[in-house]
Structures are given as structure tokens and as C-alpha cells.
C-alpha positions as semicolon CSV with decimal commas, in nm:
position;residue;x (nm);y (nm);z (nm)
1;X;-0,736;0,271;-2,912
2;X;-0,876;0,513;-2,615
3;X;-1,193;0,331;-2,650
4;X;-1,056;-0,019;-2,631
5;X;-0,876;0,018;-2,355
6;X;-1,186;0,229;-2,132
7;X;-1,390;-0,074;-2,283
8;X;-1,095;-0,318;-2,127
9;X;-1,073;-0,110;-1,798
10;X;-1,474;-0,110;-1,760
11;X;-1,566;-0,440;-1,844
12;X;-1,585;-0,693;-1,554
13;X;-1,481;-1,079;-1,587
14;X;-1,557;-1,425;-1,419
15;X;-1,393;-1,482;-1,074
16;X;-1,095;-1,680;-1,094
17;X;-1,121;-2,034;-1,003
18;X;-1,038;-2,129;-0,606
19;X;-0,726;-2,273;-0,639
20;X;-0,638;-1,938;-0,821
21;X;-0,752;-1,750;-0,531
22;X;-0,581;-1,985;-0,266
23;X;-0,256;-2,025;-0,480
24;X;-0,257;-1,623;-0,501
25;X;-0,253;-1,579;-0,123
26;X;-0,013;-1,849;-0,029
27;X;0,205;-1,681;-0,273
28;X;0,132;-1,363;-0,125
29;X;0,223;-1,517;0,226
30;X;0,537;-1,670;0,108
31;X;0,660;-1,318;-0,019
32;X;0,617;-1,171;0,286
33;X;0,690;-1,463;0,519
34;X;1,027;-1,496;0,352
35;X;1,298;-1,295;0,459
36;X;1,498;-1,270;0,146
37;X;1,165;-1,188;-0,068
38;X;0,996;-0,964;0,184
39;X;1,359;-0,772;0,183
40;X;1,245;-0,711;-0,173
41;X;0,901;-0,701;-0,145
42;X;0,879;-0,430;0,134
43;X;0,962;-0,145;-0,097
44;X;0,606;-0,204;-0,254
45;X;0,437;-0,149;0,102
46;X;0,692;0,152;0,104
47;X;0,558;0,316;-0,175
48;X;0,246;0,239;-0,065
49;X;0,278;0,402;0,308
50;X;0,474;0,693;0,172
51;X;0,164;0,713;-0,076
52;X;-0,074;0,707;0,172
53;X;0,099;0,975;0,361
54;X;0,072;1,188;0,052
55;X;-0,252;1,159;0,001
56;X;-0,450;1,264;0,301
57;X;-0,193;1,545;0,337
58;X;-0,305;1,667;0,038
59;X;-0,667;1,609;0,127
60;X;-0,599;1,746;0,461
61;X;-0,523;2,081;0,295
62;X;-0,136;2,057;0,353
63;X;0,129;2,138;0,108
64;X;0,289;1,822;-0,045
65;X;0,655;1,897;-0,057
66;X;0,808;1,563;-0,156
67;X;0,854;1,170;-0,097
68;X;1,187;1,013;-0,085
69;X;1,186;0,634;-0,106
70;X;1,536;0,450;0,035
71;X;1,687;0,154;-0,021
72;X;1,628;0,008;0,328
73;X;1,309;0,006;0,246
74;X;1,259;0,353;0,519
75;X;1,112;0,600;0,356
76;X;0,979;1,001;0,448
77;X;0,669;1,240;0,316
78;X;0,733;1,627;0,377
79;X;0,435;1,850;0,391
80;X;0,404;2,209;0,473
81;X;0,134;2,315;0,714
82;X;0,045;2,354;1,070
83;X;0,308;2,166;1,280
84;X;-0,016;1,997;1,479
85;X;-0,427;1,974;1,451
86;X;-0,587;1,744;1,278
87;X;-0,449;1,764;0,959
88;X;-0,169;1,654;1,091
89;X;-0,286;1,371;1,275
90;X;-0,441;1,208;1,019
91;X;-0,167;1,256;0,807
92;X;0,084;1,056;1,021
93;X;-0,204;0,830;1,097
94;X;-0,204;0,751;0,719
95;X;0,108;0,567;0,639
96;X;0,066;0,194;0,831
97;X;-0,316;0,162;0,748
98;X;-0,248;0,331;0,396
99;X;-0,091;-0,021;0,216
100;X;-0,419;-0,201;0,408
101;X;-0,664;0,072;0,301
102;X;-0,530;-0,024;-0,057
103;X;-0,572;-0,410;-0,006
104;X;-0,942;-0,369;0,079
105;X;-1,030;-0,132;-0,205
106;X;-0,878;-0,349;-0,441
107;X;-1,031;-0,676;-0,290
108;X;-1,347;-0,490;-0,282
109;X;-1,303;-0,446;-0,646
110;X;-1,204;-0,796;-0,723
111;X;-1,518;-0,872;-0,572
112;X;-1,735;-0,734;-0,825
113;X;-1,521;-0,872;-1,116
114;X;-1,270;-0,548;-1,193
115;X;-0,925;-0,692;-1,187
116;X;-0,829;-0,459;-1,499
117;X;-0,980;-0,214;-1,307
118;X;-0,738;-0,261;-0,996
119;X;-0,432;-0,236;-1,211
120;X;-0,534;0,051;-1,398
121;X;-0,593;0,273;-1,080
122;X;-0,234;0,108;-0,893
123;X;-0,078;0,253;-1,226
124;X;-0,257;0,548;-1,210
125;X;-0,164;0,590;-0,833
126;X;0,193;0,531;-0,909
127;X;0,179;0,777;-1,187
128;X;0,047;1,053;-0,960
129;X;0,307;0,971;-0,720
130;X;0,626;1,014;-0,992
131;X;0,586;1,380;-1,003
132;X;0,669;1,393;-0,590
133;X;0,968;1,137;-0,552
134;X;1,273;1,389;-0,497
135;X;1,542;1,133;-0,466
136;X;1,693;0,828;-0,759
137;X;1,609;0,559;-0,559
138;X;1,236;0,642;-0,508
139;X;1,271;0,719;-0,875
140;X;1,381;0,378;-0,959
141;X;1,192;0,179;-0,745
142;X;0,861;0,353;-0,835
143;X;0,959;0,311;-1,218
144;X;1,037;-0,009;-1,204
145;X;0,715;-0,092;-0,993
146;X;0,458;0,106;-1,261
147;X;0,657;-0,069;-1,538
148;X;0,592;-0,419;-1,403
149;X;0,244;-0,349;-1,357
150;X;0,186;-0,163;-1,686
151;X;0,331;-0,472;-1,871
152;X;0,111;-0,686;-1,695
153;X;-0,222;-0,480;-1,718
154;X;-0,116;-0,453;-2,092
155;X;0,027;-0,741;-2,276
156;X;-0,086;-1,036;-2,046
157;X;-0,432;-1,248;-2,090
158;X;-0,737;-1,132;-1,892
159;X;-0,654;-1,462;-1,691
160;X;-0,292;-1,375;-1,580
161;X;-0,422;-0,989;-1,515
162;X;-0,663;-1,138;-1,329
163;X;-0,404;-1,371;-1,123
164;X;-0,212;-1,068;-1,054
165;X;-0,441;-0,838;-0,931
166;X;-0,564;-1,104;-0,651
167;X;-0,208;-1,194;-0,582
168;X;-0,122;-0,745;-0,520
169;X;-0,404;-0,729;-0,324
170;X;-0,313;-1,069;-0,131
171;X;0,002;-0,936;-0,077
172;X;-0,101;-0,571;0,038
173;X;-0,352;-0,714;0,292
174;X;-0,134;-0,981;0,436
175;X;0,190;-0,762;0,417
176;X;0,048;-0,436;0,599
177;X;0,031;-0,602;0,952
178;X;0,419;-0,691;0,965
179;X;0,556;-0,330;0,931
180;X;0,353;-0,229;1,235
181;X;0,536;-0,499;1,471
182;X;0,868;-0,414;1,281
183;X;0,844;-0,096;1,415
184;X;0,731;-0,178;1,772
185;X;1,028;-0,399;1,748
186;X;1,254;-0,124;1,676
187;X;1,192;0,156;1,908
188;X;1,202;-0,126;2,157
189;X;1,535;-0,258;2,058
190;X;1,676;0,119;1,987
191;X;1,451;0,326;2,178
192;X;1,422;0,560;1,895
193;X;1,125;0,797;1,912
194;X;1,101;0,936;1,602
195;X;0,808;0,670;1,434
196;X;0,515;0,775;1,361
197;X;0,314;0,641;1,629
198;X;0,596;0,860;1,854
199;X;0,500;1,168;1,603
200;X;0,133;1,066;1,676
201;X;0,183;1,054;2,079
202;X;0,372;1,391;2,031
203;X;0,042;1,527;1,845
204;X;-0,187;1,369;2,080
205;X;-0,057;1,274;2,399
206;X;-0,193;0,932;2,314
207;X;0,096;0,662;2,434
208;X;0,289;0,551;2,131
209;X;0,202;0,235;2,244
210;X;-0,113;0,308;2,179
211;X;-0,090;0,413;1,789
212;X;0,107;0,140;1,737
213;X;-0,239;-0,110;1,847
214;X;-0,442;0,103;1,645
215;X;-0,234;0,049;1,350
216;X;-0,225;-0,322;1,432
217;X;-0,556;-0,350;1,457
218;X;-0,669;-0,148;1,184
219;X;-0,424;-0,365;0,933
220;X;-0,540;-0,719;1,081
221;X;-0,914;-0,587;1,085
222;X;-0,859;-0,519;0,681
223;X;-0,649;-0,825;0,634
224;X;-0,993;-0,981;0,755
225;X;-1,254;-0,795;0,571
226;X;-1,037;-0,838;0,253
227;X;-0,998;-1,198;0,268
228;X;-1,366;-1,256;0,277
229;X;-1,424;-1,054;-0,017
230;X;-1,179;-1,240;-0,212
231;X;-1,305;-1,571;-0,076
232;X;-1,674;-1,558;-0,123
């Protein structure tokens, strides 16, 4: 069993056909073009930000203390450590590039044929990121995300796995850029200062302003780069 399924995860297969590609992304669009389905569909860039978050905190050397995931689709990553430096920065820096960071590693993956691949790691990913939620809702959510992809990954034709892995990483590219102007949006409309690009100006003395071009730069620059890779 162990074997067939490293033998599944390894193996590579033919690139979809172009209308699969195109008919991914416009999908992909549509979800987060949409109000009512990005309303849904924003708690998978959630996860994925909060993720992200996680992740270079760890890497930075801080002390992952938990994620909680909420059902307006805000969400918050605590991590012991020094209250500045650079593990710090790049820790806030993480969360808006994170869900683009995914995108491109996944279309980069496409590219040489791994769509099994690219569900296998997202499950593993979600897996690792279980053991941190501390609250039901991040619980659920994340649950309910690893189940949909296990269930894909596992009892769907190479062809549908294959459909669904370009339309996730469709979706993570195209998706990452709108959270960054939802957020200018907001601490323009409220005047709240407590995003991270505020956290970031706080760390760095960098306007806010300024994080919040970097992130929408860095998402559309990705968005980019991973459309050519699935395109080619």
C-alpha cells in the first residue's frame, strides 16, 4: 500500500489539455471575483497566511505558540521571541506573500507534471498545521479543508487530481493579491493600525504604506510568474 501510493505521489503525468488549464483559472477567478464564493473561499487563503506566518517563525528560531482561524475569515499566529529583529520581520512579512509563495511552488510543480505531488504536500501542510490551531473554528475549517483535498488526492482519477491541483494553485495565485487591497481598504476606512504592514512599520520604521506595495507587488509579481508556468 506504502509503496503504491510513494509510486502515485512520485510519478509525473501528461499536462492537462488547454481548455483544462484555461477553464481551471476562470474558475479560479470566478471564486474569488464573486462575493458570495470568495466569502467562502477566503478561509483557504486564511489558512494559508496564518500558515505562512507559522512557518518562517519557526524557521526564524521563534517559539510557535498557536494559530486561531475565525469565522470572518481574520485570523492570528502567536510566537514567542524577541518582540523585534529580524526574526520578527520576516515573520510578519510572511502572511500576504505566504498564500502566493504557495501558488508558485505548486505551479512550479505542475510544470514538471506533479499534480499528485501538489496535493500530497497541501495535505501534508495542513496536517502539520492541525497540531497548532487552538480554537474550533480553525479546527473545523482546517478539517474540513484536508478532508476535501484528501478525498480528492485519493479516490478521484489522475485526470480530476490533475484538474484540481491547477484549479488550487489558480486560485492561490489569483486570490493572494485581493487580501492586500482589502486591507489597505480597511485601515483607510477605520484607521486601524494594528495590520501587519502597521506591525511591519512599527518594526521598521518603513511607512505602512509601504509594506502594503511590497505585499502587492510581491503577490501580482507571483500571480505572473505562476501563470506562465501553468501556461507554457
Amino acid at each position: 500500500m506504502l509503496r503504491e501510493i510513494w509510486e502515485g505521489v512520485a510519478s509525473t503525468q501528461p499536462r492537462p489539455s488547454d481548455t483544462v488549464v484555461l477553464a481551471t483559472g476562470l474558475v479560479a477567478a470566478a471564486l474569488v471575483a464573486l462575493r458570495p464564493t470568495w466569502l467562502l473561499t477566503r478561509h483557504v487563503v486564511t489558512i494559508a497566511h496564518e500558515g505562512a506566518h507559522g512557518v518562517v517563525a519557526t524557521l526564524s528560531g521563534r517559539r510557535l505558540a498557536g494559530i486561531r482561524l475565525h469565522s470572518d475569515t481574520s485570523g492570528l499566529t502567536v510566537s514567542a521571541g524577541r518582540p523585534g529583529g529580524p526574526g520578527m520581520v520576516v515573520t510578519a512579512a510572511a502572511g500576504y506573500v505566504g498564500p502566493a509563495l504557495i501558488g508558485l511552488g505548486a505551479a512550479a510543480l505542475l510544470a514538471t507534471g506533479r499534480p499528485v505531488l501538489v496535493l500530497w504536500l497541501l495535505l501534508a501542510a495542513l496536517a502539520l498545521l492541525l497540531v497548532q490551531i487552538r480554537n474550533f473554528f480553525g479546527l473545523w475549517s482546517v478539517l474540513v479543508t484536508g478532508a476535501l483535498v484528501f478525498a480528492v488526492s485519493w479516490w478521484l482519477p489522475e485526470d480530476a487530481q490533475s484538474a484540481f491541483a491547477y484549479l488550487v494553485t489558480w486560485f492561490l495565485l489569483i486570490a493572494a493579491p485581493r487580501p492586500v487591497l482589502e486591507m489597505q481598504a480597511e485601515r483607510r476606512r477605520r484607521r486601524t493600525r494594528t495590520s501587519d504592514a502597521d506591525q511591519l512599520a512599527r518594526l521598521t520604521r518603513l511607512p505602512a504604506v509601504v509594506w502594503v506595495g511590497v505585499f502587492w507587488l510581491a503577490t501580482v509579481v507571483a500571480l505572473a510568474a505562476g501563470a506562465a508556468l501553468l501556461l507554457r
